[in-house]
Phi, psi and omega in degrees: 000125169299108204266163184277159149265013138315316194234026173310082189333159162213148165275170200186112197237135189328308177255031180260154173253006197156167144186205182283137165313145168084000137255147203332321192276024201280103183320127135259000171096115175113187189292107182243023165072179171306163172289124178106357167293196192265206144302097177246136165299100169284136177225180188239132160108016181227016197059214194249153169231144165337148154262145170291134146295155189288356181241042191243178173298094194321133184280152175247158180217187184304329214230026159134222188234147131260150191190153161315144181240166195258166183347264173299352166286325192273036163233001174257128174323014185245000195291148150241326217217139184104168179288100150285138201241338202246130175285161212267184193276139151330134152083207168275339181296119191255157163254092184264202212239339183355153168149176187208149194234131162257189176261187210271354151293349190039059158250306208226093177329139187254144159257146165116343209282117176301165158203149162165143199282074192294153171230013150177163213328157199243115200303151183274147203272143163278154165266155162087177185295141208191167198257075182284073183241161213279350175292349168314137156278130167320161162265152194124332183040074176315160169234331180224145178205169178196188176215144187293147175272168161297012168261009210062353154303128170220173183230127150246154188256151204019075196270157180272160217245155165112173167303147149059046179281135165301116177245149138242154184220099198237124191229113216016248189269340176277132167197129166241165197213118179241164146259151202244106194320302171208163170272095167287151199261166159083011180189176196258112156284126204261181144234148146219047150276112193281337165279020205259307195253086140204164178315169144301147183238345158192160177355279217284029189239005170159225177230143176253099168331145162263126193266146109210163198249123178257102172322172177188166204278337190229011186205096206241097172270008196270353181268334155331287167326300155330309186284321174282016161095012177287170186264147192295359183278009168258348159269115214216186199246129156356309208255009169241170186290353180286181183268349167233135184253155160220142235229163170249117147268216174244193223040049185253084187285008166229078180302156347265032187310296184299333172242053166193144184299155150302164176295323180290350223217101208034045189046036178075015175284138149334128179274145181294167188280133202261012170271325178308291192273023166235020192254327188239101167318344182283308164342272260283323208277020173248004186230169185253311194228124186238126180247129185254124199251141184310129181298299179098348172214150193290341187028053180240051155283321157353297217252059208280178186328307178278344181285324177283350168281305183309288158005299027091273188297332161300307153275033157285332194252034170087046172253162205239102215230125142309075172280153170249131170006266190308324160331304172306043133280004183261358163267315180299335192255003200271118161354141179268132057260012187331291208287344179256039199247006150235175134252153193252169133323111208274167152282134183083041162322262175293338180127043163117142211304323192283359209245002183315132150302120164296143167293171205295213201260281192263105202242132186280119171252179163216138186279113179288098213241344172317314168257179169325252182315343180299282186322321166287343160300300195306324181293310192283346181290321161324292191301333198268340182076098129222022157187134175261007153227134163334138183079323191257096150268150181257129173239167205240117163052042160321135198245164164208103178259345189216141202246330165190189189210133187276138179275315204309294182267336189222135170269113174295097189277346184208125210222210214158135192240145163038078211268126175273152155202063198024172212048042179107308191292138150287091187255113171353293176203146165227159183242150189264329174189137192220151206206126182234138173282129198215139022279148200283156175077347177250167194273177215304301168342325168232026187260151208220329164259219156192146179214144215245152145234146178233160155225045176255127188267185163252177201306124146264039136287349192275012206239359172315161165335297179302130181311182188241129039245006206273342151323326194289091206261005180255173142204027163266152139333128192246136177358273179323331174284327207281303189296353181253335186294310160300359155305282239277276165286009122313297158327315177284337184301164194300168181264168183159162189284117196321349209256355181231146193301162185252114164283170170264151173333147194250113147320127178267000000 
């Protein structure tokens, strides 16, 4: 354990007058016994105690443990006791950390993002669903950890000195481990590389969740994905090494673009059936995270009872499912507690299913600043240029489908006030995006998954003709897209309750 130097032990020997911190020989100031014992630990509110030897057992005290320290502890200015390598700082002087993490294009800074400094080798991430909450310890036995602001930014603290220090950086299952050419000690070290802090952009530069993503006629997340910067060599057919498969769903008004690859890109196959693969549950449980890109119809000859069950049970046992507008039919339609965790737009509302109004083609919502994250979206969006007043994004051809989100199970993160819809007529509120932890009803402690709806579409210019990736025709973010990217790696993040600041890993 990296001990503060607040509440620091010091060794301290009976006959000594002094010596450099953090040896056997350190005046500690005050009573240090008789002449001719051994070495004692001083510590505070507990007097002395034996000191441990680099081969001895760890002491226990008031304010923790002491032990010899392992591997990247005996580099940090805080070692007292073990082959210490860095003598400790003057003063007030600390060794830290600087820096900001993006997303793996190294574009768009991220929050919420781990970063922290391992002290030994890092367990390999499991696939499929899994119960990932933040109160877990991280891999790695971290000796410093922090989490990135809503600017991208984090600072660590006492980091160990010298060459070739070990970073991870991490967001639920995207974690990539990088090195830091050297640490100087005893001052605030910057980085400021952006290929350095950023997520992975294929396998081989860490871990990617495994997506998989069923395409659609009105919605192509998959150039989402693209624009943040995963590589087209991760989009792949079920039966290849990439990290996201893609399924052909139905509303595909420029067929056959949404269901086959370009020709360059897995020789142009055919994407498998996404009714085929959400139909059978055992699918669903080979994956970390599953995104349904919007339809244009609730389709739900689609969807039957038990494929809208599996669902459910996927996300209970802690997978992480991405909806697009019509998609909330597996919530509208869904075994309860499912169907209540909003209200929806009934069918045949407005005059028919087909006739649901969209909001208008540029429209003002506002970021629900009530909880912990919320609020931090409203910051990052600012921070990110995707909104010019604090609170607010403007959508471009925006759906409305959900009329409001139960506070009791799910959180309204993007809502909309007095919505026109011509002739006059009004609708009170609609929410754009919402988001519930699962399983619903239980309690925060054993909910483990987490599943998002949106009726933020991506930029239709990305909706052209051509098979993907030759569809994707941007390759910046557009506002909105930016406000689906913090979705997006939220989704993925560790679990915990909307109602608490989000922490960084707890040093042991």
């Amino acid at each position: 354990m990296a001990i503060a130097c607040t509440s620091q032990p010091r060794i301290h020997s009976p006959n000594s007058k002094g010596g450099s911190p953090g040896s056997a020989g350190e005046g500690a100031g005050g009573s240090g016994g008789g002449g001719g014992g051994g070495p004692v630990l001083i510590v505070p509110d507990a007097g002395m105690v034996p000191a441990p030897d680099a081969n001895s057992a760890p002491v226990s005290y008031p304010g923790g443990i002491i032990r010899p320290c392992i591997n990247l502890e005996c580099r940090q200015t805080t070692c007292i006791l073990g082959d210490c390598k860095q003598p400790t700082c003057g003063g007030a002087g600390r060794t830290t950390l600087r820096g900001r993490v993006y997303d793996p294009a190294g574009k768009v800074p991220l929050y919420n993002v781990v970063v922290y400094v391992p002290n030994e080798a890092l367990a390999a991430v499991t696939t499929g669903p899994s119960c990932d909450r933040c109160d877990s310890p991280v891999s790695g036995k971290p000796i410093t950890s922090a989490l990135t602001d809503t600017r991208g930014d984090f600072v660590l603290d006492n980091v160990p000195v010298g060459a070739e220090v070990p970073l991870v950086i991490q967001i639920g299952k995207w974690r990539r481990q990088v090195v830091l050419p050297e640490v100087k000690p005893c001052m605030e070290n910057h980085v400021d590389d952006r290929d350095l802090l950023r997520l992975p952009r294929n396998r081989t530069e860490g871990n990617i969740p495994r997506i998989a993503l069923a395409t659609g006629g009105y919605d192509r997340l998959e150039c989402l994905l693209r624009k943040i910067g995963i590589e087209d060599g991760e989009f792949s057919l079920p039966s290849a090494e990439g990290r996201v498969h893609l399924f052909a769903g139905k509303g595909n008004p420029f067929s056959p673009a949404t269901s086959a690859f370009a020709p360059a890109l897995n020789g142009g196959a055919a994407l498998p059936d996404a009714i085929t693969f959400w139909s059978e549950p055992a699918n669903l449980l080979q994956y970390d995270i599953v995104m349904l890109s919007c339809e244009g119809n609730w389709n739900l000859e689609d969807k039957s009872p038990a494929a809208r069950r599996g669902v459910v049970e996927y996300a209970n046992r802690g997978g992480r499912i991405f909806a697009s507008h019509w998609h909330g039919a597996w919530m509208q339609f869904g075994p309860p507690p499912w169907d209540q965790v909003a209200t929806f737009v009934p069918p045949n509302a407005f005059g028919g299913m087909d006739e649901l109004p969209d909001l208008p083609p540029r429209f003002a919502t506002h970021i629900d600043a009530s909880f912990p994250k919320g609020s931090a979206l409203a910051d990052w969006l600012v921070n990110v240029q995707a909104s010019m007043v604090r609170g607010t994004l403007e959508l471009l051809e925006g759906q409305h489908s959900v009329l409001g989100a139960n506070p009791a199970l799910a959180t309204r993160w993007i809502h909309s006030d007095s919505i026109p819809l011509g002739g006059g007529n009004t609708s009170p509120e609609g929410v754009q995006y919402l988001s519930f932890n699962t399983p619903l009803g239980a309690g925060a402690d054993m909910q483990c998954g987490r599943t998002v709806l949106t009726d933020i579409h991506v930029s239709a210019e990305d909706m052209a003709g051509p098979p993907f990736p030759l569809g994707c025709l941007t390759t910046d973010l557009s506002p909105q897209e930016k406000a689906l990217e913090f979705m997006l790696f939220d989704l993925s993040s560790c679990i915990q309750p909307e109602t608490e600041v989000p922490r960084p890993p707890v040093i042991d």
